[in-house]
Each structure stands twice: as structure tokens, then as C-alpha cells.
MMTF fields as JSON, N, C-alpha, C and O atoms, coordinates in Angstrom:
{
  "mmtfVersion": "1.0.0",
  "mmtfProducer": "UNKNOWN",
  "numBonds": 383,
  "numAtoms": 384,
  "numGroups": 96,
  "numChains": 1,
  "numModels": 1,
  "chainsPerModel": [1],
  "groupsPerChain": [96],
  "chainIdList": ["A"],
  "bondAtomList": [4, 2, 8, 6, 12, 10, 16, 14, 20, 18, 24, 22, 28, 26, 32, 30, 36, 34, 40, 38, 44, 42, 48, 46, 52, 50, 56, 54, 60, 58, 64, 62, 68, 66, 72, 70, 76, 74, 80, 78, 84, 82, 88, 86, 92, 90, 96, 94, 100, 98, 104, 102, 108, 106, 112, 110, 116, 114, 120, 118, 124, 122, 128, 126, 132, 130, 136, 134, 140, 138, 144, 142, 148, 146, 152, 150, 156, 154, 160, 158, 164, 162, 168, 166, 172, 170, 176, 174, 180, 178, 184, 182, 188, 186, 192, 190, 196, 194, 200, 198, 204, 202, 208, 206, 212, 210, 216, 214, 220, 218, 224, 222, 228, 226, 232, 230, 236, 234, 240, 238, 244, 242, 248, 246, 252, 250, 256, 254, 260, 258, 264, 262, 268, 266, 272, 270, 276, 274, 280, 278, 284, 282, 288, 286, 292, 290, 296, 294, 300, 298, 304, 302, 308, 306, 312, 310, 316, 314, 320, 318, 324, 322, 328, 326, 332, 330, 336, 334, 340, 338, 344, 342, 348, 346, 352, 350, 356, 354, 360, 358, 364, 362, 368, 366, 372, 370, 376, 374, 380, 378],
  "bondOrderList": [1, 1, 1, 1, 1, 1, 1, 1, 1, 1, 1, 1, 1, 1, 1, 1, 1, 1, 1, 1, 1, 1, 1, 1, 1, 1, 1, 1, 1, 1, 1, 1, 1, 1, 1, 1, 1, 1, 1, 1, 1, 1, 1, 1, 1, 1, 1, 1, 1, 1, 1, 1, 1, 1, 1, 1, 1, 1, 1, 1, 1, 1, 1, 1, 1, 1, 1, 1, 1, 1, 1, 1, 1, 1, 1, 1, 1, 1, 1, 1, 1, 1, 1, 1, 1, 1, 1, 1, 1, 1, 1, 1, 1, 1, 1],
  "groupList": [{"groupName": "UNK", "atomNameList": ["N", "CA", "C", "O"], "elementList": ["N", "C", "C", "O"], "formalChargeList": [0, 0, 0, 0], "bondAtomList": [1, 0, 2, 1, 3, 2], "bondOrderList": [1, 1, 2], "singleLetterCode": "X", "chemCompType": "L-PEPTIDE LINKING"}],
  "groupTypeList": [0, 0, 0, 0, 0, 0, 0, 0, 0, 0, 0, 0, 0, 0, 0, 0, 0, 0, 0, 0, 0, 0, 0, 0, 0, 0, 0, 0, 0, 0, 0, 0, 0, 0, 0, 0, 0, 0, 0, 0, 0, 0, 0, 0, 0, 0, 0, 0, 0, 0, 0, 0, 0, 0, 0, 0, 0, 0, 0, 0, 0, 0, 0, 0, 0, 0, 0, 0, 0, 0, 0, 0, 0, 0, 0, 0, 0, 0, 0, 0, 0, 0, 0, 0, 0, 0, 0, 0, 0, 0, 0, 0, 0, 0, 0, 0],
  "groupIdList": [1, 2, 3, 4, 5, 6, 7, 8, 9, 10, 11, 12, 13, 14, 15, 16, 17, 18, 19, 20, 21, 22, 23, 24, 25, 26, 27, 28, 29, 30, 31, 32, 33, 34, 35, 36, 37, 38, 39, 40, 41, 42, 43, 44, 45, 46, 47, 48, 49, 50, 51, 52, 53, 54, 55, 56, 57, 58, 59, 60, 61, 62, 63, 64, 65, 66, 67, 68, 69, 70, 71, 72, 73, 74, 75, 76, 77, 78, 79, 80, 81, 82, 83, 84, 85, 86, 87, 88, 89, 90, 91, 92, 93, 94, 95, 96],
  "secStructList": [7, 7, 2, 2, 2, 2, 3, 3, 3, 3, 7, 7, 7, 2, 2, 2, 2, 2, 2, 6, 6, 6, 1, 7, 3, 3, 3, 3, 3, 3, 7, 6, 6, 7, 7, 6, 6, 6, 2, 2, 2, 2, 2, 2, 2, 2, 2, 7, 7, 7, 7, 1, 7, 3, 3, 3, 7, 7, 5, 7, 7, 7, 3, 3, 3, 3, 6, 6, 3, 3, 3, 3, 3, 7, 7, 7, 5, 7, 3, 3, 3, 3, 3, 7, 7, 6, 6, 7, 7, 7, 7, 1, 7, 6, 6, 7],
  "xCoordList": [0.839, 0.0, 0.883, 1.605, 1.171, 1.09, 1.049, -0.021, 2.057, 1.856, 0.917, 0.512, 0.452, -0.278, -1.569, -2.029, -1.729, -2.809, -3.077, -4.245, -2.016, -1.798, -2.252, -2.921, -1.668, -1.092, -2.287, -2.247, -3.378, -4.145, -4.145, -4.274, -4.015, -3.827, -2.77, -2.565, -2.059, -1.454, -2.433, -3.158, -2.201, -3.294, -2.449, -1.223, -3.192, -2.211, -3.257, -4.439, -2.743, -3.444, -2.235, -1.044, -3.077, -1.9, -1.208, 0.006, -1.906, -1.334, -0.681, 0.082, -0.778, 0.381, 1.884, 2.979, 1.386, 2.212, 3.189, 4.341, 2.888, 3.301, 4.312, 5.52, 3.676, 4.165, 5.083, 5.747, 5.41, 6.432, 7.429, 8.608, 7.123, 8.643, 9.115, 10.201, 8.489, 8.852, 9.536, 10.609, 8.685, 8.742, 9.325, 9.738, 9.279, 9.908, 8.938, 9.336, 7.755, 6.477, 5.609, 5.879, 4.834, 4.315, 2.731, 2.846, 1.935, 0.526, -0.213, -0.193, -0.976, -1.45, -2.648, -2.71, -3.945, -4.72, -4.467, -4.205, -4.668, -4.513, -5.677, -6.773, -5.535, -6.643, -7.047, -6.215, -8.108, -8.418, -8.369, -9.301, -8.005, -6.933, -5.118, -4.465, -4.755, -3.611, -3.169, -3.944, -2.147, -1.315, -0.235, 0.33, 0.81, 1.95, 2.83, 3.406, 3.074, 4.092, 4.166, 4.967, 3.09, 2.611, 2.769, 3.952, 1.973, 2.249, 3.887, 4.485, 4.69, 6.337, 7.053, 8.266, 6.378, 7.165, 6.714, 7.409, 5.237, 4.727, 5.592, 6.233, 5.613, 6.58, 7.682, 7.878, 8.505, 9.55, 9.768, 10.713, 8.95, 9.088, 9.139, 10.091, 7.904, 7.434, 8.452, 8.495, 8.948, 9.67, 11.07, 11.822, 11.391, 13.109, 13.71, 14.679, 12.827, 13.081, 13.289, 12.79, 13.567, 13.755, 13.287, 14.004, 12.13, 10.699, 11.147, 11.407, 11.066, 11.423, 10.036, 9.965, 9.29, 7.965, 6.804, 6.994, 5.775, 4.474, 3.097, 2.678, 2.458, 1.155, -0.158, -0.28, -0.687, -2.317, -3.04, -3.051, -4.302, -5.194, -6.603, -6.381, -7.49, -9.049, -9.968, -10.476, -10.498, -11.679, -12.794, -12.824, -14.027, -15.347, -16.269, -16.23, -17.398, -18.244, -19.075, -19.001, -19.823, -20.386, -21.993, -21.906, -23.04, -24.454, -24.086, -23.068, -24.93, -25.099, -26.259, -27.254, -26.329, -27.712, -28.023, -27.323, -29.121, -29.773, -30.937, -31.843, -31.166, -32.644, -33.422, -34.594, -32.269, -32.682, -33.068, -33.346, -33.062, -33.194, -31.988, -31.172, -31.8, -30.341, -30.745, -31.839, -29.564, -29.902, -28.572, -28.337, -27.983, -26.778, -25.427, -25.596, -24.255, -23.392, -22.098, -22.096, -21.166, -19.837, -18.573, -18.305, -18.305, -17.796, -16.18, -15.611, -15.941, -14.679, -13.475, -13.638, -12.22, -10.867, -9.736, -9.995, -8.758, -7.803, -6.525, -6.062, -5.984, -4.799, -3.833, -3.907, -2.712, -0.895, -0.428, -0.804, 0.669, 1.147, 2.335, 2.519, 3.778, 4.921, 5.779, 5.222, 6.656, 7.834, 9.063, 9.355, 9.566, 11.073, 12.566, 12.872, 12.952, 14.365, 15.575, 15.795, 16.073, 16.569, 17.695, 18.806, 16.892, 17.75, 16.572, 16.497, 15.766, 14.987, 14.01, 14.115, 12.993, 12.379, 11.297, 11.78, 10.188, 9.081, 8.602, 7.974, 8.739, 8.162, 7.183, 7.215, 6.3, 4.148, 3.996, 3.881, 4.058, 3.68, 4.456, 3.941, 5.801, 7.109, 6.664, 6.483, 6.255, 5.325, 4.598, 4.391, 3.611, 2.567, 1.617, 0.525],
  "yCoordList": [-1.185, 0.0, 1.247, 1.156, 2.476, 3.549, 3.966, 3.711, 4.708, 5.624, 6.83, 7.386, 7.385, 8.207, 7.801, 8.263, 6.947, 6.058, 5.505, 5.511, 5.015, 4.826, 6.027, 6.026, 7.0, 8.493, 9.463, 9.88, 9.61, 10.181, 11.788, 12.613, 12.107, 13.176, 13.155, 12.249, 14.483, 14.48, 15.26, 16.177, 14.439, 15.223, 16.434, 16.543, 17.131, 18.901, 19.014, 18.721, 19.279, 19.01, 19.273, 18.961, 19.958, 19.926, 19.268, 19.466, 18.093, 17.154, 16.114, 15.308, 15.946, 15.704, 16.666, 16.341, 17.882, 18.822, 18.876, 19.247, 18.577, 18.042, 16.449, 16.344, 15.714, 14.311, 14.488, 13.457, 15.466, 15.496, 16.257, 16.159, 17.043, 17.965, 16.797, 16.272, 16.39, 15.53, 14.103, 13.549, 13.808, 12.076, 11.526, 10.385, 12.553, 12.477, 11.248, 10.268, 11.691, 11.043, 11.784, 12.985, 11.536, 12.257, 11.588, 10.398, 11.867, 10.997, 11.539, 12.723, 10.346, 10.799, 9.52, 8.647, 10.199, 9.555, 8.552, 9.01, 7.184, 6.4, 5.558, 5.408, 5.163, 4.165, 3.137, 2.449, 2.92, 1.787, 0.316, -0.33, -0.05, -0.962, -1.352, -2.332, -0.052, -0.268, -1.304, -1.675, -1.524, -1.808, -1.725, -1.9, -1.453, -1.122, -1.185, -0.166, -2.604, -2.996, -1.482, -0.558, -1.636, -0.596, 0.572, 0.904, 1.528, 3.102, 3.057, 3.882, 1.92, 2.305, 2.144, 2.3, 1.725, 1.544, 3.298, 3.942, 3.527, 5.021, 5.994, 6.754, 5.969, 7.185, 6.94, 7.661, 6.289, 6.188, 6.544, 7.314, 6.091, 6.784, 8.31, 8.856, 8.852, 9.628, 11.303, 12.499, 10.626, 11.734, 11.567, 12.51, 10.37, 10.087, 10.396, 11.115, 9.605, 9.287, 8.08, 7.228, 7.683, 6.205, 5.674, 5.972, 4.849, 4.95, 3.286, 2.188, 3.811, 2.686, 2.55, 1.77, 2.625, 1.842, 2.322, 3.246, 1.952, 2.031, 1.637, 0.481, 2.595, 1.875, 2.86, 4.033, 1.971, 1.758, 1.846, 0.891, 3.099, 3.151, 2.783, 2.77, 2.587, 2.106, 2.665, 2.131, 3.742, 4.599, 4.264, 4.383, 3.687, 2.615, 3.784, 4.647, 3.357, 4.935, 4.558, 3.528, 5.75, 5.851, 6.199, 6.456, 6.31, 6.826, 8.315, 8.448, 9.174, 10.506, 10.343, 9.966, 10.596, 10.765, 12.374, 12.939, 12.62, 13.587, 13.403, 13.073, 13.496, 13.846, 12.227, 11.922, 11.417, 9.82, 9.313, 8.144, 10.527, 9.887, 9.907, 10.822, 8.626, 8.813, 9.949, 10.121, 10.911, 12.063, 11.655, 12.488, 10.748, 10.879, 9.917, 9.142, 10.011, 8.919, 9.937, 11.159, 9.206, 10.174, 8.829, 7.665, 9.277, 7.954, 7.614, 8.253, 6.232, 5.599, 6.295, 6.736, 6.179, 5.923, 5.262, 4.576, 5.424, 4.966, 6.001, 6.612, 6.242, 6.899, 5.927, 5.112, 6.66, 6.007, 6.889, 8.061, 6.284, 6.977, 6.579, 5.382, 7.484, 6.638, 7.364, 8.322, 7.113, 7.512, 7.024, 5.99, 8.298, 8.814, 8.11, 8.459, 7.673, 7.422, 8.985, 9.968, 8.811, 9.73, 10.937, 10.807, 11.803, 13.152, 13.405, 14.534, 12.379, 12.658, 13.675, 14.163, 14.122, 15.342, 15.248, 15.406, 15.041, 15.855, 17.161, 17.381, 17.903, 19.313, 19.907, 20.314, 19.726, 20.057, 21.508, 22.169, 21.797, 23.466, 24.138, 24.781, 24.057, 24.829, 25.996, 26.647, 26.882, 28.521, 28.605, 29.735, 27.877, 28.391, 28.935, 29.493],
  "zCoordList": [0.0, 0.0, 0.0, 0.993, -0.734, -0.724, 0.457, 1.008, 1.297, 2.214, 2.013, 3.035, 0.586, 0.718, 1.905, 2.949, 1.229, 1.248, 2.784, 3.173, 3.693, 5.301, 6.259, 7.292, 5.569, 6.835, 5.928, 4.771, 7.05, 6.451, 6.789, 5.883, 7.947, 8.954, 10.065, 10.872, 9.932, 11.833, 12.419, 12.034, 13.823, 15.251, 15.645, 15.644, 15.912, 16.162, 17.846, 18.027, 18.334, 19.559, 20.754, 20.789, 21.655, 22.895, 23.162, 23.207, 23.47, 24.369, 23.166, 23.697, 21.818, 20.847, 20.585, 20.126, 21.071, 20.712, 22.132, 21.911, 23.428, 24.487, 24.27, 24.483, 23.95, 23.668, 22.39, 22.281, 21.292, 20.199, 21.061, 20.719, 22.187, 22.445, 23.591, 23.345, 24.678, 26.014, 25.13, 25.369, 24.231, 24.441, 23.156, 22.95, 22.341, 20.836, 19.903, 19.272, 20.09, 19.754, 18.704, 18.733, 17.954, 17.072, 16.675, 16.384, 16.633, 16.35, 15.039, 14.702, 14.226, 12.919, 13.341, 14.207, 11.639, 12.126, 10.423, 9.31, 10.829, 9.887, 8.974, 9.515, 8.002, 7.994, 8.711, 9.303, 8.76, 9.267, 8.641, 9.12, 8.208, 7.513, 7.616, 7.257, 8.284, 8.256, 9.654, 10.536, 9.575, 11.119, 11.286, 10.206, 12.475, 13.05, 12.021, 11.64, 11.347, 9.974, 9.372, 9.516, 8.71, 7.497, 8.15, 8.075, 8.896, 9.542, 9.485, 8.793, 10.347, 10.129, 9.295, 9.426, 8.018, 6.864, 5.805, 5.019, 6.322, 5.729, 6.188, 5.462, 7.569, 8.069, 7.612, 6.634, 7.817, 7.195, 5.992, 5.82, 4.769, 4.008, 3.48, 2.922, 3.789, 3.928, 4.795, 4.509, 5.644, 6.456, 6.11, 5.864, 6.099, 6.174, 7.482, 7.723, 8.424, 9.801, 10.588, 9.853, 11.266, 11.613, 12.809, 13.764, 13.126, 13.922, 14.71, 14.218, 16.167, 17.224, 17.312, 16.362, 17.543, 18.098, 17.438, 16.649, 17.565, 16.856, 17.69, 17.642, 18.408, 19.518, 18.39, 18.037, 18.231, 17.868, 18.552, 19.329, 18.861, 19.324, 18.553, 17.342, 18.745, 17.935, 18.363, 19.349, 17.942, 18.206, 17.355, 16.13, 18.373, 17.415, 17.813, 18.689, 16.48, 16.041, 17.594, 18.264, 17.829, 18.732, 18.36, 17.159, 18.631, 18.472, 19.332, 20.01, 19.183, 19.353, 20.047, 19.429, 21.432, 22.053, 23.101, 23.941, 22.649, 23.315, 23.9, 23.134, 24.863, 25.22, 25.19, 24.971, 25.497, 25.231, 24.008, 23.738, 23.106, 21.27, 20.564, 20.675, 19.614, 18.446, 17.758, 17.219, 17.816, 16.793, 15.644, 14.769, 15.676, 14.711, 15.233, 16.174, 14.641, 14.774, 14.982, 14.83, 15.314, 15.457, 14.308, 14.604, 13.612, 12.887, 14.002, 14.886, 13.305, 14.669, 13.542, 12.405, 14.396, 13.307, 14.107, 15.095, 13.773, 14.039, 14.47, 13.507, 15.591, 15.398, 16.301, 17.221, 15.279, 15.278, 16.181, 16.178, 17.272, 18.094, 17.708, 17.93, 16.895, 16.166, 17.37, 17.905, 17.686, 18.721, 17.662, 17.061, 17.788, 16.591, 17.296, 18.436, 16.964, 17.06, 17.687, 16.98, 18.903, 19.384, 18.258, 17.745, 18.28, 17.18, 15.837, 15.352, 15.347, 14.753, 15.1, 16.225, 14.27, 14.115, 12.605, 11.484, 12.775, 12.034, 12.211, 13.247, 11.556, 11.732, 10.65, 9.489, 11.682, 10.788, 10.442, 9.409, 12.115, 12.242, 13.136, 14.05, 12.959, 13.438, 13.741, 12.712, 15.206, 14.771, 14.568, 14.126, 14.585, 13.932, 15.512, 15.414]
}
């Protein structure tokens, strides 16, 4: 598979943006199809970085309730939590 195709989004988020400076960690949201193999063979490509570990989280759709009625769905996905090899560096939004 195409890394386009794996690495769909990075999470920009505090507490990612916390976990890339402390832990040298970086999180994206992936397909749901992919797994650990694949995300570290995407990044890798993709950045020209060199990726020690790979944890998978699974977020399943949920129903939307109000007022005790389904008003709607929240769809599930998948995000990659890749942790960089010490000296490496992705940079999304340097400043922003």
C-alpha cells in the first residue's frame, strides 16, 4: 500500500504537541486498515526518519444521544502513536 494512502492526517493538539517535544512522539490519524508494519514503513518513508515503536489506538463509532433519542453517529478511526528514534524530528507546524 502507498503511504499516501496509510497516513491520512497528523493530530495537532496539545497534548500531541506536548508528547512530540517531552517524548519524541508524534501521532497521525490512519486508515483503518492499516497496522503497526505498514504506519512504520509510511513514516519512514514519507519523512526520512527512523521509527522505534508504533502503539495503535481504535476509536469505534459511537451513536449521538440527546434527550434519550439517536440524533446521529460520530464515525470511529484509528490513530498512530509513532515515537522517533533519538535526534529525529518531524516538523508540521514549526510557529505556527
Amino acid at each position: 500500500m502507498d503511504y499516501t494512502k496509510i497516513i491520512i492526517r497528523p493530530v495537532i493538539t496539545e497534548k500531541a504537541n506536548l508528547s512530540k517535544e517531552y517524548l519524541n512522539q508524534v501521532s497521525f490519524i490512519v486508515a483503518n486498515s492499516a497496522n503497526k508494519i505498514e504506519v512504520k514503513r509510511a513514516v519512514e518513508a514519507a519523512f526520512n526518519v527512523k521509527v522505534e515503536a508504533v502503539n495503535i489506538l481504535r476509536k469505534r463509532p459511537c451513536r449521538r444521544v440527546r434527550h434519550g433519542r439517536t440524533i446521529g453517529k460520530v464515525a470511529g478511526f484509528k490513530k498512530a502513536f509513532v515515537t522517533l528514534a533519538k535526534g529525529d524530528k518531524i516538523e508540521f507546524f514549526e510557529g505556527v
